[in-house]
Gaussian input, Z-matrix of N, CA and C with variables (Angstrom, degrees):
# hf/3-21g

backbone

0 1
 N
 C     1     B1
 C     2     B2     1     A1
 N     3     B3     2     A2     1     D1
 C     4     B4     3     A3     2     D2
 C     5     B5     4     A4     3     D3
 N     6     B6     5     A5     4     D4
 C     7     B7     6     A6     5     D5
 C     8     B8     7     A7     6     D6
 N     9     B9     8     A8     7     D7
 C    10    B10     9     A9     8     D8
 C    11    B11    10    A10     9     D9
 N    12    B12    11    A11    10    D10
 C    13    B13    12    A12    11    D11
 C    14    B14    13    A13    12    D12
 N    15    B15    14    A14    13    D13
 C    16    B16    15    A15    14    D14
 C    17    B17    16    A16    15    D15
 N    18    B18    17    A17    16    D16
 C    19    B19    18    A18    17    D17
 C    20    B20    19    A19    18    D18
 N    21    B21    20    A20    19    D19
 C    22    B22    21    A21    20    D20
 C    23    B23    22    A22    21    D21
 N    24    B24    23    A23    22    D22
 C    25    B25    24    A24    23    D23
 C    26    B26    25    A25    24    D24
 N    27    B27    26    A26    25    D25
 C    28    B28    27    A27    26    D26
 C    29    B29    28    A28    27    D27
 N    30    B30    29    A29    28    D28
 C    31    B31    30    A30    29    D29
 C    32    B32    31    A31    30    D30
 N    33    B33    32    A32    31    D31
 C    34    B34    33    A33    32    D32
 C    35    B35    34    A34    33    D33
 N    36    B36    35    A35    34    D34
 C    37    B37    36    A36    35    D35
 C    38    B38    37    A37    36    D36
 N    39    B39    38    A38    37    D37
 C    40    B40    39    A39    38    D38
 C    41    B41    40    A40    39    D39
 N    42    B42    41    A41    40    D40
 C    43    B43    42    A42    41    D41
 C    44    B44    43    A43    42    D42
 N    45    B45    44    A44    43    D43
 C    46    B46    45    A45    44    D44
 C    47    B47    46    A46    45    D45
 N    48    B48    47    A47    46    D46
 C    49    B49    48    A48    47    D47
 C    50    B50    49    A49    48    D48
 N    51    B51    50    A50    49    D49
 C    52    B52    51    A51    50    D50
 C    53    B53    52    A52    51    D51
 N    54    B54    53    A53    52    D52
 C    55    B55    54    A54    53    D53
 C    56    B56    55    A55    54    D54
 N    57    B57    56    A56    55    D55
 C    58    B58    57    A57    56    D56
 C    59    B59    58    A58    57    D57
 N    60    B60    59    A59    58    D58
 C    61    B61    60    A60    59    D59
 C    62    B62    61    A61    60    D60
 N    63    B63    62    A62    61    D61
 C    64    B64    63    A63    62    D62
 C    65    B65    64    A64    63    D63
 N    66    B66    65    A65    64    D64
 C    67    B67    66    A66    65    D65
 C    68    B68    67    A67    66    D66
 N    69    B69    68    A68    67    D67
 C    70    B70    69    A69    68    D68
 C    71    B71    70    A70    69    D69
 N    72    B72    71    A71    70    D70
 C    73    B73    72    A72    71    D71
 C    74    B74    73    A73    72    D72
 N    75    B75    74    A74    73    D73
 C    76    B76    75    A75    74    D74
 C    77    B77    76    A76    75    D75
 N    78    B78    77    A77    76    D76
 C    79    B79    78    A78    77    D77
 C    80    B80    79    A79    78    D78
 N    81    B81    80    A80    79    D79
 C    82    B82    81    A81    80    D80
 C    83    B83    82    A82    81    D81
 N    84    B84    83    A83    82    D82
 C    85    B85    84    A84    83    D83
 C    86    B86    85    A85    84    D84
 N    87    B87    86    A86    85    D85
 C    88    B88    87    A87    86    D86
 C    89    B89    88    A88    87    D87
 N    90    B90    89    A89    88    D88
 C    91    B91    90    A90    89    D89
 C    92    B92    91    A91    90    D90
 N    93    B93    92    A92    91    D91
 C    94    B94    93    A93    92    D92
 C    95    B95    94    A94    93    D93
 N    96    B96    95    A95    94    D94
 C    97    B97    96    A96    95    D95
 C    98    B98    97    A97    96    D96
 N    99    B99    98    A98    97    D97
 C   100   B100    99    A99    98    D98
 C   101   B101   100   A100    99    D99
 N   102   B102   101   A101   100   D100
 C   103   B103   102   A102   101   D101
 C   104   B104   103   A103   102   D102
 N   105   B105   104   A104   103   D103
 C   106   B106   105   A105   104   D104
 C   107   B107   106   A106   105   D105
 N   108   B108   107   A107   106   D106
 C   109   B109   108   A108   107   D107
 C   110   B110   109   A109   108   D108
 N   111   B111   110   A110   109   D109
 C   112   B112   111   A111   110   D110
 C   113   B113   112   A112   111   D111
 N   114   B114   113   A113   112   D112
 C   115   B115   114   A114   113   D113
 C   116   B116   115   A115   114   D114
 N   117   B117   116   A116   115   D115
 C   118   B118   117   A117   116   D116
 C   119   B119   118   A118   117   D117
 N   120   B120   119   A119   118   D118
 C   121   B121   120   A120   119   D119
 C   122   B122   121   A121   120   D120
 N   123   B123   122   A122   121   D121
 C   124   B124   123   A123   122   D122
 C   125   B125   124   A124   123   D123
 N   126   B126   125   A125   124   D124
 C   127   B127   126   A126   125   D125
 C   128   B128   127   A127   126   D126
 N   129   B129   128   A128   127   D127
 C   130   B130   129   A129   128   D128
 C   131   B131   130   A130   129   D129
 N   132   B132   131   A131   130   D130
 C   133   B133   132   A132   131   D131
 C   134   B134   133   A133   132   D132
 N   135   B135   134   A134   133   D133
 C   136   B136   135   A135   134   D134
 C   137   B137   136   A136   135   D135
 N   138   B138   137   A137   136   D136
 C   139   B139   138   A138   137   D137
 C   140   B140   139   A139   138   D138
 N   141   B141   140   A140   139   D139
 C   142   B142   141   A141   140   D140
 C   143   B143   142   A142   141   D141
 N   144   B144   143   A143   142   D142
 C   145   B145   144   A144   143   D143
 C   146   B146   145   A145   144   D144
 N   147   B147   146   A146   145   D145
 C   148   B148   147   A147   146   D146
 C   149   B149   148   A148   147   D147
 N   150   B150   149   A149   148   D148
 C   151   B151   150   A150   149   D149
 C   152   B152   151   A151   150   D150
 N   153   B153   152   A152   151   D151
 C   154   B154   153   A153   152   D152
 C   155   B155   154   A154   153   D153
 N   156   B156   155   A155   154   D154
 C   157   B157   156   A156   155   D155
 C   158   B158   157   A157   156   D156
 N   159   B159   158   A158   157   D157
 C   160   B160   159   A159   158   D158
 C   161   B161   160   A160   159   D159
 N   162   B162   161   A161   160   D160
 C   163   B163   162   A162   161   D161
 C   164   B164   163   A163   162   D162
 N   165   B165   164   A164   163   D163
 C   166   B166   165   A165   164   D164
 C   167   B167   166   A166   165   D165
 N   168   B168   167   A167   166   D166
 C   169   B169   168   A168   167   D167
 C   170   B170   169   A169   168   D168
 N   171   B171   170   A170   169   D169
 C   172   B172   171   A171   170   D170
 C   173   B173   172   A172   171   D171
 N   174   B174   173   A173   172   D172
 C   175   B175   174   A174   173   D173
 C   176   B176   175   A175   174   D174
 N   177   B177   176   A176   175   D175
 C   178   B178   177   A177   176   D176
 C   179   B179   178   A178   177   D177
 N   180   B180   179   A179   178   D178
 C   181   B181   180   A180   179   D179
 C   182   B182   181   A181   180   D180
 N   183   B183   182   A182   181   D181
 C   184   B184   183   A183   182   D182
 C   185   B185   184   A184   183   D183
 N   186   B186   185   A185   184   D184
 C   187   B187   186   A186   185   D185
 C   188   B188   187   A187   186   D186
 N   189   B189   188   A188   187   D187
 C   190   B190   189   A189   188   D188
 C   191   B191   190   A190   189   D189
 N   192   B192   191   A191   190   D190
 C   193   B193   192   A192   191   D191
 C   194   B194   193   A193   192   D192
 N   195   B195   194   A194   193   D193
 C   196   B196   195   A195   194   D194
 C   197   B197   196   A196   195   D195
 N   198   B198   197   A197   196   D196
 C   199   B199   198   A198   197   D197
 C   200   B200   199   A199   198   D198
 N   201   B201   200   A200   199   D199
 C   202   B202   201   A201   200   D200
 C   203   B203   202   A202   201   D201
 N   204   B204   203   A203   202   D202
 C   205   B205   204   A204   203   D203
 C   206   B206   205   A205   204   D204
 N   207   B207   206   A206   205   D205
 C   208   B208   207   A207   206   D206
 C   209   B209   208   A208   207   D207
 N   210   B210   209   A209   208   D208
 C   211   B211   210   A210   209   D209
 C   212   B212   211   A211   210   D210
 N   213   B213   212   A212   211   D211
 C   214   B214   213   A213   212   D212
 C   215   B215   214   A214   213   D213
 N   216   B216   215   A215   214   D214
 C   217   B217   216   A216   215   D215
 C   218   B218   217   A217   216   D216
 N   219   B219   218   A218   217   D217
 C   220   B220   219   A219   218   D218
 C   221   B221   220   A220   219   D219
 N   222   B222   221   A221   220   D220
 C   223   B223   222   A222   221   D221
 C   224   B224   223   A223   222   D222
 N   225   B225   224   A224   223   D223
 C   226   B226   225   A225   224   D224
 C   227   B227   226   A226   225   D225
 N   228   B228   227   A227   226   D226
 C   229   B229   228   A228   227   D227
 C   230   B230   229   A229   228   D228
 N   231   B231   230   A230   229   D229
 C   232   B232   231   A231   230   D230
 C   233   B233   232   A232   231   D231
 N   234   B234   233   A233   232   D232
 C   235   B235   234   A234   233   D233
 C   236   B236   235   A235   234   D234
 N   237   B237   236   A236   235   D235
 C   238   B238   237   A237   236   D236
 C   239   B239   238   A238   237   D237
 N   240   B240   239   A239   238   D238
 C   241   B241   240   A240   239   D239
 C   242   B242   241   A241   240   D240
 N   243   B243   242   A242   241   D241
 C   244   B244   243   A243   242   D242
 C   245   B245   244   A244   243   D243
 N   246   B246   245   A245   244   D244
 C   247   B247   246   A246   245   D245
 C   248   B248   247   A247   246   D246
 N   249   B249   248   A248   247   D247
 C   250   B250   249   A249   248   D248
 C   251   B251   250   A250   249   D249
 N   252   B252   251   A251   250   D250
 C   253   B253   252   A252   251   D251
 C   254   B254   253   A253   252   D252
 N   255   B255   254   A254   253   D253
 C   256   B256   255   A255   254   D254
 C   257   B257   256   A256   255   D255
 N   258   B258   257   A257   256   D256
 C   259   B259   258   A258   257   D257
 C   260   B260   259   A259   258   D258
 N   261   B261   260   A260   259   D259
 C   262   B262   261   A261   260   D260
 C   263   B263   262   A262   261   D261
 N   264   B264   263   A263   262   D262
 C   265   B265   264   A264   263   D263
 C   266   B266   265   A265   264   D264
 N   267   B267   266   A266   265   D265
 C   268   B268   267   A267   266   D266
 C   269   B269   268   A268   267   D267

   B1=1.4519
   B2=1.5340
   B3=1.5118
   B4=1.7939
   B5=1.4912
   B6=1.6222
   B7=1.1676
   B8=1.8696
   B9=1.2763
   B10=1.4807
   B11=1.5654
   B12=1.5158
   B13=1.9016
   B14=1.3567
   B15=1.5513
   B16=1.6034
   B17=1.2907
   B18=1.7186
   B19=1.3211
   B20=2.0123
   B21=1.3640
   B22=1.5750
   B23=1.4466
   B24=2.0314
   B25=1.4010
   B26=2.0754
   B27=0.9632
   B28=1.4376
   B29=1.9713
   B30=0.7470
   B31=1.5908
   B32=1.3492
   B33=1.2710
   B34=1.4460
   B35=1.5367
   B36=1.2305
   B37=1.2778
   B38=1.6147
   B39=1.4474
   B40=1.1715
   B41=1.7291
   B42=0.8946
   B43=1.9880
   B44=1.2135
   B45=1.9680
   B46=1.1760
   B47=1.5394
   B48=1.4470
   B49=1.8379
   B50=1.2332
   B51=1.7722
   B52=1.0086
   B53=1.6150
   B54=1.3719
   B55=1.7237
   B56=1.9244
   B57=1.4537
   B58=1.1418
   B59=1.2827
   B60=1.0150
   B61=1.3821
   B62=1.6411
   B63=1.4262
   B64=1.5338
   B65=1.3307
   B66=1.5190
   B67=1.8745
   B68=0.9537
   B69=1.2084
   B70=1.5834
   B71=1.3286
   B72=1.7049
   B73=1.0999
   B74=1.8218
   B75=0.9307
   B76=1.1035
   B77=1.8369
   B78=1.0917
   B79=2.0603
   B80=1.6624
   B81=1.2044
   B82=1.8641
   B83=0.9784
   B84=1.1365
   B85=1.7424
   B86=1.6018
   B87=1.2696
   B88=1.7777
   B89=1.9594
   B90=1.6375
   B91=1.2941
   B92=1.5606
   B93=1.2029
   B94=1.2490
   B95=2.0170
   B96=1.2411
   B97=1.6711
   B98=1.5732
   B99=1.1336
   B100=1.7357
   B101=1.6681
   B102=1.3341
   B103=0.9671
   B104=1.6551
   B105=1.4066
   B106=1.3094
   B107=1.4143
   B108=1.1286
   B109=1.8453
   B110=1.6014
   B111=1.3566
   B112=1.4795
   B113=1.6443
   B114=1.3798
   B115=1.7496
   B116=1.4366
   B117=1.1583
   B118=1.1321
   B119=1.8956
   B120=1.0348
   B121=1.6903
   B122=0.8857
   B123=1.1395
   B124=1.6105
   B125=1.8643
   B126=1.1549
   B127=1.4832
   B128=1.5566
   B129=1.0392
   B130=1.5487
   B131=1.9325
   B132=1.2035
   B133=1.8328
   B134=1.5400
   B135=1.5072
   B136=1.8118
   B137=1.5256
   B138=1.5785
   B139=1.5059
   B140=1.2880
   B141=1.2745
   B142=1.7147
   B143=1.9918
   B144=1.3347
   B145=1.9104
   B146=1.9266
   B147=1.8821
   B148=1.9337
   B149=1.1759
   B150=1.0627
   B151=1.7711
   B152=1.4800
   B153=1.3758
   B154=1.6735
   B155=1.8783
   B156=1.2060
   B157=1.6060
   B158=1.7878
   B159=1.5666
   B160=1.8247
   B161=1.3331
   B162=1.2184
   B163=1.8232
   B164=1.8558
   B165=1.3905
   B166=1.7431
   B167=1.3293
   B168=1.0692
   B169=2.0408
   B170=1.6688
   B171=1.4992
   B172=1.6612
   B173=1.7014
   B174=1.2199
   B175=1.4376
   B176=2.1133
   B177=0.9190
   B178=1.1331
   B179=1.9344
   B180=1.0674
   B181=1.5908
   B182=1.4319
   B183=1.3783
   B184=1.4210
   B185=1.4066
   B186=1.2492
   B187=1.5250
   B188=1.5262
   B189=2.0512
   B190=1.3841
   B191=1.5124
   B192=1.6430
   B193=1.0019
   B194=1.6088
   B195=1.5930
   B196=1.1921
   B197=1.3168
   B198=1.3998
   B199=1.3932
   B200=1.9850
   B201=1.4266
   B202=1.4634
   B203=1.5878
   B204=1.5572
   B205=1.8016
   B206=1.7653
   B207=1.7448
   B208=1.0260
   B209=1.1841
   B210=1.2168
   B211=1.8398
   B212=1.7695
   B213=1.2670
   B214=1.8562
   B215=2.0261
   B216=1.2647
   B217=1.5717
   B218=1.4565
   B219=1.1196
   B220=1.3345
   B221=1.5313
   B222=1.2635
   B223=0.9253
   B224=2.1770
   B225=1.3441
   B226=0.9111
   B227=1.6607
   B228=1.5590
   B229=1.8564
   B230=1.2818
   B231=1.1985
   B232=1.7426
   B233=1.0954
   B234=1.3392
   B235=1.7516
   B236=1.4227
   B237=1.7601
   B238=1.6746
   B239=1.4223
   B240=1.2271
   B241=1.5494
   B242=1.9902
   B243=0.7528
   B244=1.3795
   B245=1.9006
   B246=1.3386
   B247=1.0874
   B248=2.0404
   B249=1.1010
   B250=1.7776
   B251=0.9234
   B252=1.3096
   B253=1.4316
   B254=1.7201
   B255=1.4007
   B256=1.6710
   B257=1.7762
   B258=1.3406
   B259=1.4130
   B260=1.7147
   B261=1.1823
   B262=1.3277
   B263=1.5472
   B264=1.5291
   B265=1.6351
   B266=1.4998
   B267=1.9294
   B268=1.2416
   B269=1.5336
   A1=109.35
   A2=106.89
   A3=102.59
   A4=109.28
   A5=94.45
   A6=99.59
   A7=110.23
   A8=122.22
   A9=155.58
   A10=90.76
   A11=103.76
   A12=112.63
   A13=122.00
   A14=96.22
   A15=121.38
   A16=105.48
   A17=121.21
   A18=104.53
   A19=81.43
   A20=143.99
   A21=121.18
   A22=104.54
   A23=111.28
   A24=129.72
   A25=98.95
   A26=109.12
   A27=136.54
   A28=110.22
   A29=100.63
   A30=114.59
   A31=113.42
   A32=113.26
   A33=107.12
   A34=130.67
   A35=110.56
   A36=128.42
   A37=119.90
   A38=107.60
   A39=115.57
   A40=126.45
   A41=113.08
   A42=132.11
   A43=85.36
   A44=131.10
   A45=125.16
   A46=88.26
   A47=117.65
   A48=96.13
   A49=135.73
   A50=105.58
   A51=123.22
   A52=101.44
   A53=128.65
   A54=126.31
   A55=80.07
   A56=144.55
   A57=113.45
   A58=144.18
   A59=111.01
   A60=130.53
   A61=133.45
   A62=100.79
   A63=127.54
   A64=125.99
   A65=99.39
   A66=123.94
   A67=106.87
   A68=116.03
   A69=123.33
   A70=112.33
   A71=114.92
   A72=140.48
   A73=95.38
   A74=147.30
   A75=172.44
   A76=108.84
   A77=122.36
   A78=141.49
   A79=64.44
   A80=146.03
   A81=123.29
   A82=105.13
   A83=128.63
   A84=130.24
   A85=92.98
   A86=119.29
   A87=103.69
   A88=105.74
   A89=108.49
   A90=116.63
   A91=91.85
   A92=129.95
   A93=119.01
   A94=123.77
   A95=99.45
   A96=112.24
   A97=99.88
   A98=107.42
   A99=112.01
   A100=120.26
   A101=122.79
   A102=168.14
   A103=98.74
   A104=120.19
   A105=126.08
   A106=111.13
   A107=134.35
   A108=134.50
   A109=114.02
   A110=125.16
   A111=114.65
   A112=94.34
   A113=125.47
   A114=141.33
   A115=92.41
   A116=155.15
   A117=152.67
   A118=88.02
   A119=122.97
   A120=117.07
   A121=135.32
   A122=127.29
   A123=130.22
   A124=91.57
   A125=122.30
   A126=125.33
   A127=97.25
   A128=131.57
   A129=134.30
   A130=92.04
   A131=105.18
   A132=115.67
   A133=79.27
   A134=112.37
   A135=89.22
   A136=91.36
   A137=137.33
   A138=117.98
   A139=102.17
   A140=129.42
   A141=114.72
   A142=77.99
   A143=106.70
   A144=117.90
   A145=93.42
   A146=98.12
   A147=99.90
   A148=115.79
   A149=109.30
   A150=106.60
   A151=113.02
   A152=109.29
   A153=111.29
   A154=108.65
   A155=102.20
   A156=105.87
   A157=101.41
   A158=89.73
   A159=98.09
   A160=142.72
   A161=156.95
   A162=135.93
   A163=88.40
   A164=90.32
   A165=76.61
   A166=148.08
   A167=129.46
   A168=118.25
   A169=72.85
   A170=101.40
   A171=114.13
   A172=109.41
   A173=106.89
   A174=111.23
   A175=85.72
   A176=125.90
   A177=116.82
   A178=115.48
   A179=104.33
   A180=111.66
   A181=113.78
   A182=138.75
   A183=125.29
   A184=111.72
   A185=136.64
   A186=153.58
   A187=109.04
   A188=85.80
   A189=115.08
   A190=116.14
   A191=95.50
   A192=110.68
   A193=128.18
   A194=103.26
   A195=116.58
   A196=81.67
   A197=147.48
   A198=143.69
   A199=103.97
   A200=114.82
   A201=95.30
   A202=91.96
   A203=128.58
   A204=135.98
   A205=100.43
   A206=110.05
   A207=94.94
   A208=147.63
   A209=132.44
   A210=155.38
   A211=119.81
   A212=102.63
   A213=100.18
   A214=83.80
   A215=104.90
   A216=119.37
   A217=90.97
   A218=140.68
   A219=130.20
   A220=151.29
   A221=108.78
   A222=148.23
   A223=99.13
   A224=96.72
   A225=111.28
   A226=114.47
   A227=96.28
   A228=94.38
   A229=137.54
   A230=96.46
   A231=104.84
   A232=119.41
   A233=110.92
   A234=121.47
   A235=113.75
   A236=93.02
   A237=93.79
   A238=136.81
   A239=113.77
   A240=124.90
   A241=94.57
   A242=138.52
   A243=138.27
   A244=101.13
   A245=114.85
   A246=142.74
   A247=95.77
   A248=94.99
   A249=99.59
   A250=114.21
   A251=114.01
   A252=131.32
   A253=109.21
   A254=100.01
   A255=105.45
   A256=76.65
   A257=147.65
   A258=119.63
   A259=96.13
   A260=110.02
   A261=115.56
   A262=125.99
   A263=106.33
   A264=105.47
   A265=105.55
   A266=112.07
   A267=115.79
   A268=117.10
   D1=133.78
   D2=178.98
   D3=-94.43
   D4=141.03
   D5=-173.96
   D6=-72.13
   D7=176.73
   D8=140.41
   D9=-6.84
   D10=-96.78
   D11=171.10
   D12=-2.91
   D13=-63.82
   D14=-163.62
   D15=-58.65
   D16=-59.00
   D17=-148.12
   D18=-100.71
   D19=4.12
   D20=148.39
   D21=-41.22
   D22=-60.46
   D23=-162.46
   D24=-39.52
   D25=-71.88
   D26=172.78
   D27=-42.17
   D28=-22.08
   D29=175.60
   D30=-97.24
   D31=-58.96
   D32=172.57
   D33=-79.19
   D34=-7.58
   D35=163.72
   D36=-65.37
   D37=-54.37
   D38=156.18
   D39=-50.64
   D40=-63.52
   D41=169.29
   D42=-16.81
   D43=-70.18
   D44=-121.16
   D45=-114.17
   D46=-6.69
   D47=157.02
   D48=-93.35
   D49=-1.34
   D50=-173.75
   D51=-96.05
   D52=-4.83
   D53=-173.94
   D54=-127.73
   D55=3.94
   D56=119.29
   D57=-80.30
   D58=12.74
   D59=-168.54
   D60=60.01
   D61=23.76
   D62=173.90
   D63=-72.26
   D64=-16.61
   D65=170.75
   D66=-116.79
   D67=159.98
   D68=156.87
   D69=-80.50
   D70=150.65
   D71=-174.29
   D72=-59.33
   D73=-30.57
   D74=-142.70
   D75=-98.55
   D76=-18.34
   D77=-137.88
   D78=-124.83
   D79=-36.57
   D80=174.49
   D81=-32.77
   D82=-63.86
   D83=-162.18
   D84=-46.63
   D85=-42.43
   D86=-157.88
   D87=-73.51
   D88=-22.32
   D89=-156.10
   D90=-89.97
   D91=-51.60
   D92=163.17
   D93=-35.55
   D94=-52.00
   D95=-179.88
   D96=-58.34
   D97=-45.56
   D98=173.54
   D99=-47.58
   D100=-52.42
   D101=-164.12
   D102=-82.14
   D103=-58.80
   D104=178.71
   D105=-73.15
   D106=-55.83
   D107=147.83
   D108=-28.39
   D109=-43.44
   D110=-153.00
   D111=-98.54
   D112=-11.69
   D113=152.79
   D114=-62.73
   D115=-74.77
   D116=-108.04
   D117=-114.12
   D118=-54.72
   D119=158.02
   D120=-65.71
   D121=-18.33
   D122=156.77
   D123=-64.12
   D124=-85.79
   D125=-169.78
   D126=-31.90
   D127=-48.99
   D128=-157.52
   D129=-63.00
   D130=-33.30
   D131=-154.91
   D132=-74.47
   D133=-66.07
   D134=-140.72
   D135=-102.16
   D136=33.71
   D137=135.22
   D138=-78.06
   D139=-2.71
   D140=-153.58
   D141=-88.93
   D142=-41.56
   D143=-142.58
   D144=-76.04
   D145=-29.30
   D146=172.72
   D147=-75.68
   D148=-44.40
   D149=179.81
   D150=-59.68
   D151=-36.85
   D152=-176.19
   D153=-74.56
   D154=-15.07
   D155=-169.16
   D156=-89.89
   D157=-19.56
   D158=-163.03
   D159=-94.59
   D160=84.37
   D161=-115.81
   D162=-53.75
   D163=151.11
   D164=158.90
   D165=-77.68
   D166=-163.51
   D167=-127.52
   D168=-124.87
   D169=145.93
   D170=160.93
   D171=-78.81
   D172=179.50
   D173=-161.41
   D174=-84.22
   D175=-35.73
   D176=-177.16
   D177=-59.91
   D178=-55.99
   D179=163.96
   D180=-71.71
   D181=-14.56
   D182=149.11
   D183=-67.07
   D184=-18.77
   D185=179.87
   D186=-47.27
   D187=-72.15
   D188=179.37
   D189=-27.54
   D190=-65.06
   D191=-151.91
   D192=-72.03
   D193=-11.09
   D194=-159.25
   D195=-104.03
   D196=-44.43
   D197=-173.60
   D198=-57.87
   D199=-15.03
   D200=-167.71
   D201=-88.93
   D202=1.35
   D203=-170.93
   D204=-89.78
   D205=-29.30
   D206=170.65
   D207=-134.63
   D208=133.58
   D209=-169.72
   D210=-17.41
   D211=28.62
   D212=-146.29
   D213=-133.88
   D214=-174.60
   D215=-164.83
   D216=-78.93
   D217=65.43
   D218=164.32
   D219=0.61
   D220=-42.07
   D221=-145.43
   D222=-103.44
   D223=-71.68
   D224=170.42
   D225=-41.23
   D226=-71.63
   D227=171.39
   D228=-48.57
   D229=-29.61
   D230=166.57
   D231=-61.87
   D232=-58.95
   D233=168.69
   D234=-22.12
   D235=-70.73
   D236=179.08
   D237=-76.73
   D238=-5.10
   D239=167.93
   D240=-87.72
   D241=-108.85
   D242=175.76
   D243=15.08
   D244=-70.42
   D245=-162.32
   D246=-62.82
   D247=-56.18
   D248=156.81
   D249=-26.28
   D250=-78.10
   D251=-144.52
   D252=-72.58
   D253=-21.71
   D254=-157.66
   D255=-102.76
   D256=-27.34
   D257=150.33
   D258=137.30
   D259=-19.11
   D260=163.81
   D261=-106.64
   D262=-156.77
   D263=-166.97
   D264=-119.67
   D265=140.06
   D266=-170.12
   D267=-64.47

């Protein structure tokens, strides 16, 4: 697995052949994806470094937390997982 480092390393490497003109104007798409991975490993690093620093999380704040990772009405899902858990309906 590449680290954080790697794919900046891999990003900016790219950037600067593409403004010598050694890439195509076109090779953005890859420096962004670079760029979008090495966001996504950094984040991956220091939830890994909070959780390890942190007592662990109740099932309600593991809930939370996983609803802010995904793309959907938020709000709503929480309701009803929370609302689960406590044994009745949201």
């Amino acid at each position: 697995m590449s680290t954080w480092t790697h794919e900046r390393s891999k990003a900016a490497i790219l950037q600067r052949e593409i403004k010598n003109g050694r890439r195509p104007k076109s090779d953005q798409k890859l420096v962004d994806e670079h760029y979008r991975n090495m966001r996504a490993l950094r984040l991956a690093d220091y939830i890994e470094r909070t959780l390890a620093a942190a007592p662990p999380l109740t099932d309600e704040q593991r809930i939370r937390l996983s609803e802010l990772l995904r793309p959907t009405d938020r709000r709503s899902i929480i309701a009803n997982r929370l609302a689960a858990l406590d044994g009745g309906a949201a």
